[in-house]
PDB file of N, CA, C and O in Angstrom:
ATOM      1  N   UNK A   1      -2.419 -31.337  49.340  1.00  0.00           N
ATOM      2  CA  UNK A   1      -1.962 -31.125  47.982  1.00  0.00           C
ATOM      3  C   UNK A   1      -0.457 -31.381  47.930  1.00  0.00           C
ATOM      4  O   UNK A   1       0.262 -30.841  48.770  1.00  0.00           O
ATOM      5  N   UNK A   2      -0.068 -31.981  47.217  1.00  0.00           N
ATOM      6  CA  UNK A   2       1.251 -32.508  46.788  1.00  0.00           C
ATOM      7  C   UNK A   2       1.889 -31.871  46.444  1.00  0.00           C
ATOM      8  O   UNK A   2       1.184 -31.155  45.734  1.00  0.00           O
ATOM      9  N   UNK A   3       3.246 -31.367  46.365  1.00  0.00           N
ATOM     10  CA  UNK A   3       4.084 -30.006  45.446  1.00  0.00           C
ATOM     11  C   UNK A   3       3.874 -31.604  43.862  1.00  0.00           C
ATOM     12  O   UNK A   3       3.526 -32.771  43.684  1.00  0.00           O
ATOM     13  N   UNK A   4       4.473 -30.241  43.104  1.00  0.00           N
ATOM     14  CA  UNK A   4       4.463 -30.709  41.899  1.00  0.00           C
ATOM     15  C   UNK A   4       5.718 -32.068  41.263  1.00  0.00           C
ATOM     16  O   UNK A   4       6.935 -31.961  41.418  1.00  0.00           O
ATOM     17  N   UNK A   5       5.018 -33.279  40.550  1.00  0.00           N
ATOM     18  CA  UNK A   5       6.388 -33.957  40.320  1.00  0.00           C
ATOM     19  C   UNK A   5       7.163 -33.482  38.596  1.00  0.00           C
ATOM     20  O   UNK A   5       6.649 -32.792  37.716  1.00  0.00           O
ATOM     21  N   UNK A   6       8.210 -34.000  38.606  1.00  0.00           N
ATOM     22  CA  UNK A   6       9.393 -33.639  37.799  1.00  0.00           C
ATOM     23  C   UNK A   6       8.700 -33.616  36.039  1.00  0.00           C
ATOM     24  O   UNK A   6       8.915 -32.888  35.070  1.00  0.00           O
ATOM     25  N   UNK A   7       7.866 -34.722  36.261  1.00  0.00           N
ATOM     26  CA  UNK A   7       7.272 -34.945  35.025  1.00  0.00           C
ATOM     27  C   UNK A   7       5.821 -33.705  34.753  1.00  0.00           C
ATOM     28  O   UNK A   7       5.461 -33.530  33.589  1.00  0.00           O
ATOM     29  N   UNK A   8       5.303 -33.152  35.572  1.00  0.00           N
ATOM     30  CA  UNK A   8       4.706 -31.950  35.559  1.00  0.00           C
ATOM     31  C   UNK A   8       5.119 -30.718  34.758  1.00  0.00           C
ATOM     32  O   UNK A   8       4.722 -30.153  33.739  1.00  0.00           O
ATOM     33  N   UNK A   9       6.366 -30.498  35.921  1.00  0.00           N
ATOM     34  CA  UNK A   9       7.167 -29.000  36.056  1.00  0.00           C
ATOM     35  C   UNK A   9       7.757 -29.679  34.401  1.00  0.00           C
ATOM     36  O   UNK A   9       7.027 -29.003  33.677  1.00  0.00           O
ATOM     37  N   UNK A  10       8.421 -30.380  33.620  1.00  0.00           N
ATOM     38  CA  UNK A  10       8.396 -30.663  32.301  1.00  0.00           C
ATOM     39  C   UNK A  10       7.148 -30.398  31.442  1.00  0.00           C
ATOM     40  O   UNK A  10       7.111 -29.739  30.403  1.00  0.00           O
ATOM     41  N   UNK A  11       6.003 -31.109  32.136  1.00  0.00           N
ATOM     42  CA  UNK A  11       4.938 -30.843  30.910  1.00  0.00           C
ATOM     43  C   UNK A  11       4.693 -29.177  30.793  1.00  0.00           C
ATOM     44  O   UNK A  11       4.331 -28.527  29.812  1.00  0.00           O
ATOM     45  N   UNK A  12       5.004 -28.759  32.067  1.00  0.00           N
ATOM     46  CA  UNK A  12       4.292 -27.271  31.792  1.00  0.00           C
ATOM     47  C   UNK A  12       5.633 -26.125  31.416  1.00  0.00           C
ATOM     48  O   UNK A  12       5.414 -24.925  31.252  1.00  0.00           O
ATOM     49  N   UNK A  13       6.576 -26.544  31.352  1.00  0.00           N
ATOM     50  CA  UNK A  13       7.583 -26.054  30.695  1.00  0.00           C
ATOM     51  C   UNK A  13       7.560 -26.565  28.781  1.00  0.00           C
ATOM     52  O   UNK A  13       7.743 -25.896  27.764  1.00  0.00           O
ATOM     53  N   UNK A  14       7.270 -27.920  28.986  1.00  0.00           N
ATOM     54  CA  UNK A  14       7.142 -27.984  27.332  1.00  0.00           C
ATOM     55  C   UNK A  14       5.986 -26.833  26.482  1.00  0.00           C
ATOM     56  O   UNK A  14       6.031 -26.156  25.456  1.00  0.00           O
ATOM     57  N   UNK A  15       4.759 -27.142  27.827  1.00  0.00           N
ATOM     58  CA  UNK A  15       3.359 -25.849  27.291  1.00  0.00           C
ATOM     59  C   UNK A  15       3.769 -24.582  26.979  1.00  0.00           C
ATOM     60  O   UNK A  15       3.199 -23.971  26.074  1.00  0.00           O
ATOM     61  N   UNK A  16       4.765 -24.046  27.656  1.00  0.00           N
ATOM     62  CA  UNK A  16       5.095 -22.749  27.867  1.00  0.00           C
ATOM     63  C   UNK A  16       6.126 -22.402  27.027  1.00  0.00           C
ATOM     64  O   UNK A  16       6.505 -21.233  26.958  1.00  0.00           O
ATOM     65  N   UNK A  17       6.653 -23.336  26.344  1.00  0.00           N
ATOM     66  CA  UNK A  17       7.909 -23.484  25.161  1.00  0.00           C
ATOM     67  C   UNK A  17       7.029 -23.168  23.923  1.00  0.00           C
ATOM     68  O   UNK A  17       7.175 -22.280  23.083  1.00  0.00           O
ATOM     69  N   UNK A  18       5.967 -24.239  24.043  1.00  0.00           N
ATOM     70  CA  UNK A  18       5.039 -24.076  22.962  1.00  0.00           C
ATOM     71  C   UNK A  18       4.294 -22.876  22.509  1.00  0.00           C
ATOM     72  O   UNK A  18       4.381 -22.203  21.482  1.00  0.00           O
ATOM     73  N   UNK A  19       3.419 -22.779  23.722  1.00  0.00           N
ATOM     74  CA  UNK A  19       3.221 -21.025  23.634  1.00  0.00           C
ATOM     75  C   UNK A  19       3.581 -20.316  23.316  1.00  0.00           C
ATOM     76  O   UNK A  19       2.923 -19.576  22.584  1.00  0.00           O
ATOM     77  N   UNK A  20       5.097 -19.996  23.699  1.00  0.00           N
ATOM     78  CA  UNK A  20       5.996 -19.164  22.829  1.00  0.00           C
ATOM     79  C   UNK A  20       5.950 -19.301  21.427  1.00  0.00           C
ATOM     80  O   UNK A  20       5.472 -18.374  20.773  1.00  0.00           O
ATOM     81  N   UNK A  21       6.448 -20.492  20.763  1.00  0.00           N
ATOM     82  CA  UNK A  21       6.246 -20.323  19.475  1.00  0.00           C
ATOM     83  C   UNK A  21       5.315 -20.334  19.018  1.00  0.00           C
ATOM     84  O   UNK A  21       5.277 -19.922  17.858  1.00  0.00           O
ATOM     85  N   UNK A  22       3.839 -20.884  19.766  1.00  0.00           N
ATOM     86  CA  UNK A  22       2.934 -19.887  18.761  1.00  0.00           C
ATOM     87  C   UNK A  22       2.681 -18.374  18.269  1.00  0.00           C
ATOM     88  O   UNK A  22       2.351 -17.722  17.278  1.00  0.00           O
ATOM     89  N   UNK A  23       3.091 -18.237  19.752  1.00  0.00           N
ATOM     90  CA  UNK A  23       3.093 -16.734  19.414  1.00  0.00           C
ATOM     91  C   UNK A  23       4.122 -16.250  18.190  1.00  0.00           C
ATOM     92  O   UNK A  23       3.748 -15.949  17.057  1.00  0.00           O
ATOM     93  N   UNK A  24       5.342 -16.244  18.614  1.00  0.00           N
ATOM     94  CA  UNK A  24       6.301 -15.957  17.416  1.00  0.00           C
ATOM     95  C   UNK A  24       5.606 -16.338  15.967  1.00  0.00           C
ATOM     96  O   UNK A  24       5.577 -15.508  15.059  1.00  0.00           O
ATOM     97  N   UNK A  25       5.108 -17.520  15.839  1.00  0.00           N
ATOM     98  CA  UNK A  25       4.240 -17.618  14.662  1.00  0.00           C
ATOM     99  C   UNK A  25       3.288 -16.544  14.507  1.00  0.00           C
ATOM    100  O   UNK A  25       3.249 -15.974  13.417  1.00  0.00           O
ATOM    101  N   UNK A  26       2.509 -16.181  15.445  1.00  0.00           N
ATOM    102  CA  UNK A  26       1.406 -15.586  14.710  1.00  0.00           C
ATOM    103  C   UNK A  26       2.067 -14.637  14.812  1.00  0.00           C
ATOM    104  O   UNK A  26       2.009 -14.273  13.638  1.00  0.00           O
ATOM    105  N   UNK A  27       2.738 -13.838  15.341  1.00  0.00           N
ATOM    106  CA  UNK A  27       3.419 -12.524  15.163  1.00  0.00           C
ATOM    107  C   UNK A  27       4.050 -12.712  13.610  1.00  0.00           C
ATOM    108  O   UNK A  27       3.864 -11.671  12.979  1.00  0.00           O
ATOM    109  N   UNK A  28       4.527 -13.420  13.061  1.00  0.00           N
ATOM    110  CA  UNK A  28       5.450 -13.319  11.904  1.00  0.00           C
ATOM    111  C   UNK A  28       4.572 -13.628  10.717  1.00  0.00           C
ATOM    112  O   UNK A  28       4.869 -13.343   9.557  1.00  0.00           O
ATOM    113  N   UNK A  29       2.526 -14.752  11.432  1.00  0.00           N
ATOM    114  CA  UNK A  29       2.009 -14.460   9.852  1.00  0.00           C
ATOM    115  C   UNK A  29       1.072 -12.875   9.946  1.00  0.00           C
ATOM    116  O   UNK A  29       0.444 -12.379   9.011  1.00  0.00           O
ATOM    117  N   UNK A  30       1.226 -12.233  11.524  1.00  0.00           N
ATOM    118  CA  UNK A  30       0.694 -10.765  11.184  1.00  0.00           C
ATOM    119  C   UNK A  30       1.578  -9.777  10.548  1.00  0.00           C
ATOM    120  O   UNK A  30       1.090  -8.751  10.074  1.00  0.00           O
ATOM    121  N   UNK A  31       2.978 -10.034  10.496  1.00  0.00           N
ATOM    122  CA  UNK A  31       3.764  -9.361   9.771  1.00  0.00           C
ATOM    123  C   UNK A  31       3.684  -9.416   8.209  1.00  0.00           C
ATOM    124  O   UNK A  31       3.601  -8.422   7.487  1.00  0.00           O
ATOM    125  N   UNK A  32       3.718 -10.612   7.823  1.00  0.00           N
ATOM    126  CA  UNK A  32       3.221 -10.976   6.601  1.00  0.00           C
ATOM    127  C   UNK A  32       1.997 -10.144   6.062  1.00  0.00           C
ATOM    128  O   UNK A  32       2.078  -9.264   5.205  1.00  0.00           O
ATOM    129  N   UNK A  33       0.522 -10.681   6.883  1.00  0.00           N
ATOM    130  CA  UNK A  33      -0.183  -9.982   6.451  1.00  0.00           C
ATOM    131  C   UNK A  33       0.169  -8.319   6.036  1.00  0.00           C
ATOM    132  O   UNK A  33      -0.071  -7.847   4.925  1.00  0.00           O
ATOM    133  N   UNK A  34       0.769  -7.578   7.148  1.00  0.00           N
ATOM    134  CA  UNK A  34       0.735  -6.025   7.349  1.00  0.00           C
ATOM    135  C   UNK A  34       1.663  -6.207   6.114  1.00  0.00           C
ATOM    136  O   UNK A  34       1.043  -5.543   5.283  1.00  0.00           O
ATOM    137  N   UNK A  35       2.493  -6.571   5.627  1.00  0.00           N
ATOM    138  CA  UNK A  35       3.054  -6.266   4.654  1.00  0.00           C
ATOM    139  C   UNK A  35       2.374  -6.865   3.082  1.00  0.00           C
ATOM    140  O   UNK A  35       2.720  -6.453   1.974  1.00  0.00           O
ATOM    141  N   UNK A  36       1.535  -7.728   3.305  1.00  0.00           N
ATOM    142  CA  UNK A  36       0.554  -8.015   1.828  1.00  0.00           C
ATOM    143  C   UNK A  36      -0.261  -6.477   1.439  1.00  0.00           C
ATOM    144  O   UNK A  36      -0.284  -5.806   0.408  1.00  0.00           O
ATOM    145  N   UNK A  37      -0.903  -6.298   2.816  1.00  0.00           N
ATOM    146  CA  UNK A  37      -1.586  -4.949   2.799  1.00  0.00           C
ATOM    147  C   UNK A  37      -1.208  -3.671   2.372  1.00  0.00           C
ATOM    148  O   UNK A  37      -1.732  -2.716   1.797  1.00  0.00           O
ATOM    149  N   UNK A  38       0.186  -4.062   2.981  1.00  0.00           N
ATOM    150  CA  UNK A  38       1.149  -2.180   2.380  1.00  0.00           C
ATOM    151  C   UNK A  38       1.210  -2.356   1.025  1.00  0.00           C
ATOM    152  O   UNK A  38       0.802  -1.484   0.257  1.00  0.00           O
ATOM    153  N   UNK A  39       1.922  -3.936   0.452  1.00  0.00           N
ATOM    154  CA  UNK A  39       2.007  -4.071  -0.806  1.00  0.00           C
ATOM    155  C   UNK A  39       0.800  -3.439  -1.723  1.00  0.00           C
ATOM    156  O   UNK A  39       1.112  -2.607  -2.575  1.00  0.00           O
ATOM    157  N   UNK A  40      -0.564  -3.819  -1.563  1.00  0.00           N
ATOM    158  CA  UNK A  40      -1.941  -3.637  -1.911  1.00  0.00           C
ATOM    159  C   UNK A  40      -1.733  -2.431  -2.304  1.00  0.00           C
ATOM    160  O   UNK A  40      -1.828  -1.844  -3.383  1.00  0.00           O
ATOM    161  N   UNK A  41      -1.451  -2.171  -1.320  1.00  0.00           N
ATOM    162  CA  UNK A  41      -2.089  -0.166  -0.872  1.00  0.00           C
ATOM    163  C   UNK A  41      -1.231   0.618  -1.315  1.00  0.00           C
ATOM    164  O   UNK A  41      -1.531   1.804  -1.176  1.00  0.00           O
ATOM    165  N   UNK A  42      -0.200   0.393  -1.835  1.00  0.00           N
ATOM    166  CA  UNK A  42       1.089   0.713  -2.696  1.00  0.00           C
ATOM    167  C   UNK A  42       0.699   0.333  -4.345  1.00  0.00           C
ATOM    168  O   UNK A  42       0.842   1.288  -5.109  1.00  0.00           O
ATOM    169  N   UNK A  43       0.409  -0.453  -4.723  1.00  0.00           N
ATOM    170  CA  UNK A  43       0.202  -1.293  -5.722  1.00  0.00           C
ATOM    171  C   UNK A  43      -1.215   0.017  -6.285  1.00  0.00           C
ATOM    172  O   UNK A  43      -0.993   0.702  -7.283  1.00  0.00           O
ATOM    173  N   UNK A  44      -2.561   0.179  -5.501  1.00  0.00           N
ATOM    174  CA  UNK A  44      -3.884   0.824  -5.490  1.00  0.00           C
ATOM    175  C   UNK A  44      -2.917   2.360  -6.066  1.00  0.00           C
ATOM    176  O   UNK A  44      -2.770   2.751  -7.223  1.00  0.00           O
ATOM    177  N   UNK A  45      -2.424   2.925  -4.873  1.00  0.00           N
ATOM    178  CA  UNK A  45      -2.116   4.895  -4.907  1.00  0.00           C
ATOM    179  C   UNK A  45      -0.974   4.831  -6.055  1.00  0.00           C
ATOM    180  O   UNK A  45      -0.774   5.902  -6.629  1.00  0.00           O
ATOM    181  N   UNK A  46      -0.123   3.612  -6.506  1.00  0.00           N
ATOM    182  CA  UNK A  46       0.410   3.505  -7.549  1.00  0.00           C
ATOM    183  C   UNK A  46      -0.263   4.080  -9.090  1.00  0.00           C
ATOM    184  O   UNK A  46       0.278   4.865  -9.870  1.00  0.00           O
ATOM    185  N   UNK A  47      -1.512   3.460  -9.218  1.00  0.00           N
ATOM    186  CA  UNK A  47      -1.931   3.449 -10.421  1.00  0.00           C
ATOM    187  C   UNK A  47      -2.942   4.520 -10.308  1.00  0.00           C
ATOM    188  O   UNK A  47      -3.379   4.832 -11.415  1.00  0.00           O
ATOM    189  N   UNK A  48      -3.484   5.223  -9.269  1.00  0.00           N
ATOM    190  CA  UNK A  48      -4.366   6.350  -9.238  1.00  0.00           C
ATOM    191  C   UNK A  48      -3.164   7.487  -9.674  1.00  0.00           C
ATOM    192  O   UNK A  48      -3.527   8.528 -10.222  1.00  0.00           O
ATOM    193  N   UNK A  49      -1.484   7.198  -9.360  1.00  0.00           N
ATOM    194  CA  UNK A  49      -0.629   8.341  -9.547  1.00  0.00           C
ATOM    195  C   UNK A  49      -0.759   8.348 -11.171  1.00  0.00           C
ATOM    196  O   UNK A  49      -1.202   9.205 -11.936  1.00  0.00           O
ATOM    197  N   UNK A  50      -0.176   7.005 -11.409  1.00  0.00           N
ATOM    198  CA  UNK A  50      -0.621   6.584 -13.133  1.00  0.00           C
ATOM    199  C   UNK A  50      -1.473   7.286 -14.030  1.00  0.00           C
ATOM    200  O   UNK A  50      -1.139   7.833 -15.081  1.00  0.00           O
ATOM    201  N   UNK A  51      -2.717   7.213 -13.469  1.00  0.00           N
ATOM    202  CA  UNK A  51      -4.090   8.133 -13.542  1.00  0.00           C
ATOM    203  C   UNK A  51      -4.376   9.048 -13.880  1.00  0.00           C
ATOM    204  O   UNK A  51      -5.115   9.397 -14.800  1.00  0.00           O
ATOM    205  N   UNK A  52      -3.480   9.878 -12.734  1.00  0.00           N
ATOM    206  CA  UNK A  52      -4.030  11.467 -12.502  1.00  0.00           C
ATOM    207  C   UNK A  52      -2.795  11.973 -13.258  1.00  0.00           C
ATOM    208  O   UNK A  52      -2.928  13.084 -13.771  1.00  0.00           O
ATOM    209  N   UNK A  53      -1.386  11.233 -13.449  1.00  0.00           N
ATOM    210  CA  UNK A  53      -0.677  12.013 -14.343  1.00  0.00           C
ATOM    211  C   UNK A  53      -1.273  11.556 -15.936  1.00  0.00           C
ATOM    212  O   UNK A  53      -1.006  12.594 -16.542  1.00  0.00           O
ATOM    213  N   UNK A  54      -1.610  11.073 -16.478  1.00  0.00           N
ATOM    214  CA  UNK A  54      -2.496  10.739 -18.215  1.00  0.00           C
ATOM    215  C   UNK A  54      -3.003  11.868 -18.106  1.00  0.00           C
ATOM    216  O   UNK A  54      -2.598  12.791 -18.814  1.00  0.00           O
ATOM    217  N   UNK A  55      -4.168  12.066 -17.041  1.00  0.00           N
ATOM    218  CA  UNK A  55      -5.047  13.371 -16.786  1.00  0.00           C
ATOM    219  C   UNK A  55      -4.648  14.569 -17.253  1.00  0.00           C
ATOM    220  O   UNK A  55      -5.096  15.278 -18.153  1.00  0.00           O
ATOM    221  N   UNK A  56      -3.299  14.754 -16.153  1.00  0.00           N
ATOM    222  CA  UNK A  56      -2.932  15.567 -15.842  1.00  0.00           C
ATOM    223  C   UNK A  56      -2.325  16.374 -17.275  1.00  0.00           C
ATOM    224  O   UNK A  56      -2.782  17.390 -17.798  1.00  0.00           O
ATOM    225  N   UNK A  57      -1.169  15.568 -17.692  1.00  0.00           N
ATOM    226  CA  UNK A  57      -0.736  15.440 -19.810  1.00  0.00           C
ATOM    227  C   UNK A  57      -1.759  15.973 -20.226  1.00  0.00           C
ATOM    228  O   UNK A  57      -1.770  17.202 -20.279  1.00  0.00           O
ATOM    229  N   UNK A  58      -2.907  15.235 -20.641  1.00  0.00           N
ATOM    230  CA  UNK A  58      -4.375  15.612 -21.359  1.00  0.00           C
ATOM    231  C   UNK A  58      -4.458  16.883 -21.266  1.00  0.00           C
ATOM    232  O   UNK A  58      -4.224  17.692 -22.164  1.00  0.00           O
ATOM    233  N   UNK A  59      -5.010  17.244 -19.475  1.00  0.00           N
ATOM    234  CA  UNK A  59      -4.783  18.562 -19.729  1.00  0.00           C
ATOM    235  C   UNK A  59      -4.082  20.226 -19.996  1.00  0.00           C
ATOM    236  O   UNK A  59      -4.574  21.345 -20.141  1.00  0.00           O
ATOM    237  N   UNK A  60      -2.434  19.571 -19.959  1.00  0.00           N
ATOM    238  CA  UNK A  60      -1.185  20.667 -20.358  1.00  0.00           C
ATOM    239  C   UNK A  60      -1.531  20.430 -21.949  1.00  0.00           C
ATOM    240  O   UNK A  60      -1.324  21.438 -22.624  1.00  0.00           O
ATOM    241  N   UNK A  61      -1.954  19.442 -22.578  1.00  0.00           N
ATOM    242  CA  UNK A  61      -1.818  19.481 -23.605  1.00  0.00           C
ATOM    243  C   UNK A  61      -3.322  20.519 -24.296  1.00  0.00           C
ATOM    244  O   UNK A  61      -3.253  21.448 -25.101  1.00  0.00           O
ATOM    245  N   UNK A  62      -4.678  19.888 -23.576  1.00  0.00           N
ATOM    246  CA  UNK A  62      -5.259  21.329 -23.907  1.00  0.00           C
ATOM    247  C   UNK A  62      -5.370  22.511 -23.905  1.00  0.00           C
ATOM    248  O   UNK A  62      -5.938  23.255 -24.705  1.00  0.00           O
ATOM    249  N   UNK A  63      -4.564  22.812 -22.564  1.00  0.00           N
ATOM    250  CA  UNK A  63      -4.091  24.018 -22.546  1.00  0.00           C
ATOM    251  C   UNK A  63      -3.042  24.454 -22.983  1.00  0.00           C
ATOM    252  O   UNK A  63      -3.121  25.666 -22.780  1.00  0.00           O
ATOM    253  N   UNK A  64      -2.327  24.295 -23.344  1.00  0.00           N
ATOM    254  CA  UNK A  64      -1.267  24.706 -24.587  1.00  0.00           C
ATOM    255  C   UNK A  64      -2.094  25.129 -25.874  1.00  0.00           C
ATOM    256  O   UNK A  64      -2.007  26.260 -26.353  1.00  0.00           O
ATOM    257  N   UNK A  65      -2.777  24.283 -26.314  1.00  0.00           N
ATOM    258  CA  UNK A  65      -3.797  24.111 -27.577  1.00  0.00           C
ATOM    259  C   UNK A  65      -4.271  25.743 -27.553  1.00  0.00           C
ATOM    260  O   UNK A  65      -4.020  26.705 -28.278  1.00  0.00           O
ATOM    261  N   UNK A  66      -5.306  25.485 -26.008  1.00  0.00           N
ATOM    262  CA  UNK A  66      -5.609  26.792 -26.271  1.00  0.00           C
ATOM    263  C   UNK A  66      -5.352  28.130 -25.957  1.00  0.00           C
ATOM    264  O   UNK A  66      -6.269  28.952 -25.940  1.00  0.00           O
ATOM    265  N   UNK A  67      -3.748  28.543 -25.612  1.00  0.00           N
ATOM    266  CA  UNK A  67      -2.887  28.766 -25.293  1.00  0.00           C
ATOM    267  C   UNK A  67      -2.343  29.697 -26.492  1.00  0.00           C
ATOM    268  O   UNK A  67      -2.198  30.919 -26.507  1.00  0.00           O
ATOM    269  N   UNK A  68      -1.989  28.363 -27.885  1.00  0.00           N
ATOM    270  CA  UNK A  68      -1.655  28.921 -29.005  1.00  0.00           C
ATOM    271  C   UNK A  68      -2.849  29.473 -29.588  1.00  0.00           C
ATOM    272  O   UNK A  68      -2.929  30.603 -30.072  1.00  0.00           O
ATOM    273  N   UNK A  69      -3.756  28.639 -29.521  1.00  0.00           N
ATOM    274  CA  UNK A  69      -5.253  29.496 -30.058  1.00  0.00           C
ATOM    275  C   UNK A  69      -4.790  31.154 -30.002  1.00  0.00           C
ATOM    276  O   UNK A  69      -4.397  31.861 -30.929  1.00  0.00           O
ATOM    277  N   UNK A  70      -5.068  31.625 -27.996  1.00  0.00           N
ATOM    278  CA  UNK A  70      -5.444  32.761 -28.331  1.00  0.00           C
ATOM    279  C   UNK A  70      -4.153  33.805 -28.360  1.00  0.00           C
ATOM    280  O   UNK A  70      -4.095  34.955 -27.924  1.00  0.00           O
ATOM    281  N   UNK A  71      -3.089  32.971 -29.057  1.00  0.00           N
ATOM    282  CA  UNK A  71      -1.705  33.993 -28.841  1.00  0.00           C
ATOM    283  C   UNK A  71      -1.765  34.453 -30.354  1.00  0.00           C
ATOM    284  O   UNK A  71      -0.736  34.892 -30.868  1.00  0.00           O
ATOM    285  N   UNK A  72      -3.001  34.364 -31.125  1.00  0.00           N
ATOM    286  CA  UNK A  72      -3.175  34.824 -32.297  1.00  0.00           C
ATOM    287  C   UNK A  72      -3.845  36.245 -32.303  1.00  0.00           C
ATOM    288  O   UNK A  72      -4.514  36.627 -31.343  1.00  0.00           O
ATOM    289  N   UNK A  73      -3.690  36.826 -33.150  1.00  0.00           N
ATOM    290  CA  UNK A  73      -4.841  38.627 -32.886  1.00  0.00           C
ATOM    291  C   UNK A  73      -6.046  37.819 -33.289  1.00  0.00           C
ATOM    292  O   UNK A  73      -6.057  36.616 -33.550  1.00  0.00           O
ATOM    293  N   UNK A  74      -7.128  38.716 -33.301  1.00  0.00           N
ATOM    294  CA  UNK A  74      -8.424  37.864 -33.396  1.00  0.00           C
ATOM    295  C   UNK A  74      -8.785  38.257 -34.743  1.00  0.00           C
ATOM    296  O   UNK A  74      -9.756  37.585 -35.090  1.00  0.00           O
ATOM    297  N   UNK A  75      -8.382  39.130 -35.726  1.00  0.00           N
ATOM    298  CA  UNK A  75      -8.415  39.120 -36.601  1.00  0.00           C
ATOM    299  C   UNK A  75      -7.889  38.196 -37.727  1.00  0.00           C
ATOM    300  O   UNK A  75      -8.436  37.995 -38.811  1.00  0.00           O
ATOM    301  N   UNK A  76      -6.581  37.605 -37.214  1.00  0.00           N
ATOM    302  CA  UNK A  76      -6.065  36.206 -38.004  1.00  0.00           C
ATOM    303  C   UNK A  76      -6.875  34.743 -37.680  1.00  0.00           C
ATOM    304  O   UNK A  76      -6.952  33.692 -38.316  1.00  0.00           O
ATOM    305  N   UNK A  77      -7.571  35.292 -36.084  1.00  0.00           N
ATOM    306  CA  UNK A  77      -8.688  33.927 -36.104  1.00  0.00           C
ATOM    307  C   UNK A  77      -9.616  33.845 -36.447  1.00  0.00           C
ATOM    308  O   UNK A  77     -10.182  32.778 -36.211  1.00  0.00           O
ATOM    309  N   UNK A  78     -10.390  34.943 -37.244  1.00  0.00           N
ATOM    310  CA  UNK A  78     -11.209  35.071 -38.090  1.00  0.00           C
ATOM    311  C   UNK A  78     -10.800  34.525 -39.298  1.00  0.00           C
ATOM    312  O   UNK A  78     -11.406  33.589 -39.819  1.00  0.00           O
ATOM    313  N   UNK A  79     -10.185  34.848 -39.601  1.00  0.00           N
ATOM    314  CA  UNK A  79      -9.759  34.243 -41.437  1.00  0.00           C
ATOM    315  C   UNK A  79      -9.342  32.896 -41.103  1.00  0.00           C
ATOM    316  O   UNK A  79      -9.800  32.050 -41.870  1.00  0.00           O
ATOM    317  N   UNK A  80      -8.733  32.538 -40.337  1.00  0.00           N
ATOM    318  CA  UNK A  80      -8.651  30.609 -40.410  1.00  0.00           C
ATOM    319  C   UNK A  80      -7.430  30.517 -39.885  1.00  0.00           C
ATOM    320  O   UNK A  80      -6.910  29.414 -39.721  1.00  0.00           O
TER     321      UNK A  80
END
């Protein structure tokens, strides 16, 4: 077996150059992704907050309602 010639130890240094930047690539479109995803998932618990505060209004506002209701004697809520 022959040691290796000049034009080798090049090709497998160019491979190994290459390699590298694939990697760096796919590392930077998994970063991408992980950050489409946070976006998502930010974007989703965003509008459930949206949500549950409408809800939430709705219900201070019925309870206030009935709140003033019974801060009446029950004799004035008889007559109207």
């Amino acid at each position: 077996m022959r040691p290796f010639e000049t034009a080798d130890v090049a090709f497998l240094e160019t491979l190994k150059a290459r390699h590298e930047a694939l990697k760096a690539k796919l590392a930077a479109a998994k970063r991408a992704q992980d950050a489409q995803h946070a976006a998502e998932i930010d974007a989703e618990l965003r509008e459930m907050v949206d949500k549950a505060s409408v809800e939430l209004l709705r219900f201070a506002d019925r309870l206030a309602a009935f709140t003033a209701e019974r801060s009446r004697p029950w004799w004035r809520r008889l007559v109207g």
